[in-house]
C-alpha positions in Angstrom: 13.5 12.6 -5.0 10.1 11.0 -3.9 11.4 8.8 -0.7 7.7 7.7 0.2 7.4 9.9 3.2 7.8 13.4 2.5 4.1 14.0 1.5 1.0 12.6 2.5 0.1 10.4 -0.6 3.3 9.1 -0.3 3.1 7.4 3.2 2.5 3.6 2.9 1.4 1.2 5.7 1.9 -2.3 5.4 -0.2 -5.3 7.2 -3.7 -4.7 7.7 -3.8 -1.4 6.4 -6.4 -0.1 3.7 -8.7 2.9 2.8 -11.5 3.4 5.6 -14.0 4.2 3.5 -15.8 1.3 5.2 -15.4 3.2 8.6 -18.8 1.6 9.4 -17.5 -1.5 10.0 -14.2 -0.1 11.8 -13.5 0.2 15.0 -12.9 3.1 16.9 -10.4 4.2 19.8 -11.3 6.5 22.3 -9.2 9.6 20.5 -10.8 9.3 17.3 -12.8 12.7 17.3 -9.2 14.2 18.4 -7.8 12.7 15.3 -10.6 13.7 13.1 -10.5 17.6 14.1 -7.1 17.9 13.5 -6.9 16.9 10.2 -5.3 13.1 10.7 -5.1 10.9 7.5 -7.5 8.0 8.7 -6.7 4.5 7.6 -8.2 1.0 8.3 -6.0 -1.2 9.5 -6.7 -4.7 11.9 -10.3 -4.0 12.3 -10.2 -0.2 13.4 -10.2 3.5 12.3 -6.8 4.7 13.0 -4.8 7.7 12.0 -1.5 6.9 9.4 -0.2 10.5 10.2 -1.4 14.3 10.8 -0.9 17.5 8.8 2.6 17.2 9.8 3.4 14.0 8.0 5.1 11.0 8.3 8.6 12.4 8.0 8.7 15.1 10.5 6.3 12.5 13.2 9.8 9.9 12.6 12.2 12.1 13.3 10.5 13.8 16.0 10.2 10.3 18.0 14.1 10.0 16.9 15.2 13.0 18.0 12.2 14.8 21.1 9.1 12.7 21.8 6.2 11.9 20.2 3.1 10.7 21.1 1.1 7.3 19.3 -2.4 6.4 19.7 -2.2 2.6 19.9 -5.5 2.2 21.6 -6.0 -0.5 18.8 -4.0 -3.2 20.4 -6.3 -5.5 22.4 -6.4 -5.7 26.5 -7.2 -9.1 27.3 -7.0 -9.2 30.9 -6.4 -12.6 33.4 -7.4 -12.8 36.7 -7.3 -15.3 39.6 -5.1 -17.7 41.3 -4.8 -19.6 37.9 -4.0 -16.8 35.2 -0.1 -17.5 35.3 -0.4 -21.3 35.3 -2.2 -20.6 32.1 0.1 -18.4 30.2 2.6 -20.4 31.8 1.4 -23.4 29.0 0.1 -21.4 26.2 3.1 -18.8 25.9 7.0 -19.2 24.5 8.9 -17.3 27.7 8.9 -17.3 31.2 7.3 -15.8 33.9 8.9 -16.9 36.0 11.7 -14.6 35.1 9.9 -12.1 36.6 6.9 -11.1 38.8 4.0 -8.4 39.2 5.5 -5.0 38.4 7.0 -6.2 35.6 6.2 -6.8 31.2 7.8 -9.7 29.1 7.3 -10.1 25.5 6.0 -13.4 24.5 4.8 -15.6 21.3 1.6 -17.8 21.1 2.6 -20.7 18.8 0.8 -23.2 16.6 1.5 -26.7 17.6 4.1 -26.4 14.0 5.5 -23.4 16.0 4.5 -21.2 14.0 3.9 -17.4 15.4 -0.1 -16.9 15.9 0.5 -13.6 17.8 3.7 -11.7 19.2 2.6 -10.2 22.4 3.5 -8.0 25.6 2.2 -9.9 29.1 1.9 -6.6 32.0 2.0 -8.2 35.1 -0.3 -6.1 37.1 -1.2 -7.1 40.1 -0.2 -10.6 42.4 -3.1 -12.4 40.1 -3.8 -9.8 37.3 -2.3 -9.9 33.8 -3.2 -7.8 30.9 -2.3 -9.1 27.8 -1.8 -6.7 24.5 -2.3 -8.8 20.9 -1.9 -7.2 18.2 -4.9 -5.8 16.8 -6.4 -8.4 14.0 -5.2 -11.2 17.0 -7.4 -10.0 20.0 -10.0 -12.9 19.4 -7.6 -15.5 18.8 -5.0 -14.9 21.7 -9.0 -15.0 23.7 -9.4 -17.7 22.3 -6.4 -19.4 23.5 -6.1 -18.3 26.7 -9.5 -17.1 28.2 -9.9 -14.0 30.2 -12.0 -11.3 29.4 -11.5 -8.7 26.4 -11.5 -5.3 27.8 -10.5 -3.2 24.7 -12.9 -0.9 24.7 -12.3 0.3 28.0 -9.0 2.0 27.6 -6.8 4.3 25.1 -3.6 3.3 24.7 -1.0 6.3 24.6 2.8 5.8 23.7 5.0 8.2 24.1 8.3 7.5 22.9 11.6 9.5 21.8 14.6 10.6 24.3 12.7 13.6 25.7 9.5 10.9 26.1 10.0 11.0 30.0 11.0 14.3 30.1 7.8 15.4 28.3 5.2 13.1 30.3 7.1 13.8 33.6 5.2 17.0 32.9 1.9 15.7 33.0 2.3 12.5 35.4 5.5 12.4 37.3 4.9 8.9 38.5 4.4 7.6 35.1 7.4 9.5 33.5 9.6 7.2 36.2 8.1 3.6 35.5 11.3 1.9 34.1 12.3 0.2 31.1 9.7 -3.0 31.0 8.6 -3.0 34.6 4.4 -2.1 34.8 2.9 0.2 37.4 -0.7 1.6 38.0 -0.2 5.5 39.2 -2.7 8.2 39.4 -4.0 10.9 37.7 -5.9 13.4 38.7 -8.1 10.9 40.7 -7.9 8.4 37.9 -6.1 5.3 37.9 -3.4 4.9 34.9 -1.7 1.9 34.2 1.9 2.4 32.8 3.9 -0.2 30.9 8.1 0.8 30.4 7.4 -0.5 26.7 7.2 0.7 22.9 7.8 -0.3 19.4 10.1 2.0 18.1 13.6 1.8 19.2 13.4 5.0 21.4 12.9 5.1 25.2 9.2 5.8 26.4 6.4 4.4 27.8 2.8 3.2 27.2 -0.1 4.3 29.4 -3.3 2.6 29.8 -6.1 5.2 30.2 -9.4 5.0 31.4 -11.4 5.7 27.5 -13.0 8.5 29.2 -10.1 10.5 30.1 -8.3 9.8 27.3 -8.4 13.0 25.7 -7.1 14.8 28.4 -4.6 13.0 28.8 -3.5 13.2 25.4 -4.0 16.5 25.3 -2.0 17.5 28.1 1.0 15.4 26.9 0.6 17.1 23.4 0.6 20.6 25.0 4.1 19.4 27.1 5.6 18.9 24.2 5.1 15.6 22.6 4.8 15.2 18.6 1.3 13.6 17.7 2.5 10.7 15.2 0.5 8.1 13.5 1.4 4.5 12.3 2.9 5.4 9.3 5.8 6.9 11.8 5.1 4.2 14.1 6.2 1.4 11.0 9.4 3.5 9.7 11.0 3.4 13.1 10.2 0.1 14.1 11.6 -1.1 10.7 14.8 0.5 11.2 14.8 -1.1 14.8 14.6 -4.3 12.9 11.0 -5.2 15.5 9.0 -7.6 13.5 5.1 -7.1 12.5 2.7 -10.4 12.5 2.1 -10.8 9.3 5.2 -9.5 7.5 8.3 -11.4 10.1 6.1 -13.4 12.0 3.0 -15.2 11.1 2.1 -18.9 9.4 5.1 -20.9 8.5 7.7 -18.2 9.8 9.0 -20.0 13.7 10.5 -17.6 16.4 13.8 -19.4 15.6 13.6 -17.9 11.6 12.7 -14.5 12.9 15.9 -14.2 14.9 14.2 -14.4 18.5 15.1 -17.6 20.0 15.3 -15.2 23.5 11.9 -15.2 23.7 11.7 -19.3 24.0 11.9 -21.1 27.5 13.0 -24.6 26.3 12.9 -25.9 29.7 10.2 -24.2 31.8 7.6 -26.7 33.3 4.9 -28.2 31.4 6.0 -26.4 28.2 4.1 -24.7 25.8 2.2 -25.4 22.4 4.3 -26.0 19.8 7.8 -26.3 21.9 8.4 -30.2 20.1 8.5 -28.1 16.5 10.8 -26.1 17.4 13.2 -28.5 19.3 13.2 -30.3 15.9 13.8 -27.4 13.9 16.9 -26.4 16.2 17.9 -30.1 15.6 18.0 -29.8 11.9 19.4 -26.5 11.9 17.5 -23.2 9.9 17.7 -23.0 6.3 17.0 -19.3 6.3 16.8 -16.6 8.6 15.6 -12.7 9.0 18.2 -10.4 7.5 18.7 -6.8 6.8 18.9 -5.3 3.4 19.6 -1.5 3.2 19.5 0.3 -0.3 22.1 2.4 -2.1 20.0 4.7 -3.0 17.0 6.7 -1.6 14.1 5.0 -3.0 12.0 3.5 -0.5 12.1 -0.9 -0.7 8.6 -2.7 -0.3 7.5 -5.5 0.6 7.3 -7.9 -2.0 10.0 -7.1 -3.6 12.9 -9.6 -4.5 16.0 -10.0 -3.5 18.6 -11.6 -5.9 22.3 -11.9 -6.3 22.3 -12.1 -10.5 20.0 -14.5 -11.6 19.9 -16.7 -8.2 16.4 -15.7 -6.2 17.1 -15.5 -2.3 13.7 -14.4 -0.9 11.5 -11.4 -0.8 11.3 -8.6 1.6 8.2 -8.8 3.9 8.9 -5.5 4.9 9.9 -2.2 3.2 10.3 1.4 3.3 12.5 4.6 3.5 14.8 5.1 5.8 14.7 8.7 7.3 17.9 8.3 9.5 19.8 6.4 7.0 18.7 8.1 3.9 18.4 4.9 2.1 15.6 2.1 1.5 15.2 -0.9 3.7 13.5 -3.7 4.2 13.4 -6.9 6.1 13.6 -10.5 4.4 14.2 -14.0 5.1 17.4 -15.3 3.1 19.6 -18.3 3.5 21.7 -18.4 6.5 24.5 -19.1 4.3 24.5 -15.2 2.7 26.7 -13.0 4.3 26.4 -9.5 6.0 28.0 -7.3 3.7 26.7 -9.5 0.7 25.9 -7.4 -2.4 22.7 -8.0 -3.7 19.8 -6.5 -6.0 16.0 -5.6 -5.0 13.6 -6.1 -7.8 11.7 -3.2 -7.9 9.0 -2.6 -10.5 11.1 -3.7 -13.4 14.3 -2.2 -12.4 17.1 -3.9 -10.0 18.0 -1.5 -7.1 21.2 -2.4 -5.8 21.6 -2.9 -2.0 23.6 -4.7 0.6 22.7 -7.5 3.3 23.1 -6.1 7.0 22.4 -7.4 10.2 19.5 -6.4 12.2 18.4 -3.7 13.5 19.5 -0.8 11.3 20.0 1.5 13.7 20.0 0.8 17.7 18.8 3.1 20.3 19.8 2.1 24.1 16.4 3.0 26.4 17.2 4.5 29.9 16.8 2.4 32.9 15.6 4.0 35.8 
């Protein structure tokens, strides 16, 4: 049975994603001629030229990350870097958490709201240096999260390499020791062969691993030696099926206009009482005070075709929301997908997906689908 993954037509990406016939007008990260002679499936998505999977495919790139390491170009998330004495008084009042929680050395995920709270970009802060933050956006957000907060865009001047999966440190301890041992979420600048790497303890997939920022002219070497310790080369297609069944949000599917941090299930990530505040902190204290009328749930097929987004979910002829985000699951064997659905639906709930003129049945679950605990060092 077709489960949307086993073959290379089959691999769907949601989000920005489309054909890159228009390469032109694409960005392009500093592995891209890597990519390109070894046969990766190129697709646009936020602005750039990125690979959805290799010759190996989707499937076998997943379960790799699940099950070895594997190794993700994510060169197109955006560096905008803050320096100076005022950087962190900045986030401080543009972003949802706290820095004060924690200090240089150290990465904190982080929303930048509308003043209706709604999500304009989910983002990781690396705390570099004493007066030095680099801040990743996602891809499409890189001018708006500039925008908001100032600093300087420096992209172009670095790959982006994640390698994630249980063996991920054991793999990269190969080629960098010092980076192999940066911890879960704590940030580190070690060298390489003369050149200076910065490494965050952070990923998107559920698995252990790091990312590592690379100068964009050693990239691939770097790559290249990680590959040849061991590490799977995956593209996003991988990168979307395990961060689904991690139950991670994408802007623009979870988290976007109209959807608060308090719908998306990450209230965690708000400091309701930090000094100053932060842009849109009074929406949200009135949405706590009214209480949520729908929040971001599981739903997990019984059967092994892949859910999509778009599809709706329905318990007979009563609507309950669509799914903003769907696919096959390659450790559960199922479909799954993400939707927001009245808080008053139970886990466990029976329910059908409306798919293409057929109702698939399925079950509501809480989030995430499977859970993978990362090692701290």
């Amino acid at each position: 049975m077709n489960t949307g993954l086993t073959g290379r037509q089959g691999t769907e990406l949601p989000g920005e994603a489309g054909p890159a016939s228009s390469s032109e007008a694409l960005r392009r990260s500093p592995l891209d001629g890597w990519h390109r002679a070894h046969r990766a499936r190129m697709v646009a998505f936020g602005g750039w030229d990125m690979p959805l999977e290799f010759e190996t495919g989707t499937l076998a790139e997943h379960m790799a990350c699940r099950r070895h390491a594997a190794l993700f170009d994510v060169s197109h998330l955006g560096t905008v870097r803050l320096v100076g004495p005022e950087a962190e008084a900045v986030l401080q009042g543009a972003l949802t958490n706290d820095l004060a929680k924690i200090g240089p050395g150290r990465a904190q995920y982080s929303h930048l709201l509308d003043e209706q709270g709604s999500v304009l970009d989910d983002l990781i802060v690396w705390w570099v240096g004493e007066e030095r933050f680099d801040v990743m956006p996602n891809a499409s957000n890189t001018a708006r999260v500039l925008g908001a907060i100032g600093g300087t865009d420096v992209t172009a001047e670095r790959a982006v390499l994640a390698v994630q999966g249980p063996e991920a440190r054991s793999v990269l301890a190969k080629v960098s020791p010092e980076a192999a041992a940066v911890p879960h979420f704590r940030v580190s600048t070690v060298g390489w062969h003369g050149t200076p790497v910065v490494v965050g303890g952070t990923g998107y997939t559920g698995e252990d691993g790091v990312e590592c920022a690379v100068p964009a002219g050693a990239a691939t070497e770097f790559w290249e030696q990680i590959v040849a310790a061991g590490a799977q080369p995956a593209g996003l297609g991988a990168r979307d099926t395990l961060r689904l069944e991690a139950g991670l949000p994408l802007h623009g599917h979870e988290l976007g206009p109209g959807i608060t941090p308090l719908e998306a299930g990450l209230s965690w990530v708000i400091a309701w009482d930090k000094p100053g505040g932060f842009t849109g902190r009074e929406a949200l204290l009135q949405q706590r005070r009214r209480g949520l009328g729908r929040a971001l749930r599981g739903v997990a097929g019984e059967g092994r075709q892949p859910l999509r987004a778009g599809y709706a979910v329905v318990i007979g002829e009563e609507p309950l929301g669509a799914l903003t985000s769907g696919n096959f699951s390659p450790i559960l064997g199922c479909g799954i997908g993400m939707a927001f659905l009245p808080r008053d639906v139970e886990d466990g709930a029976a329910v059908e997906v409306a798919a293409r003129g057929r109702n698939l049945p399925a079950r509501v679950t809480r989030l995430p689908f499977i859970k993978r605990a990362p090692s701290h060092l």
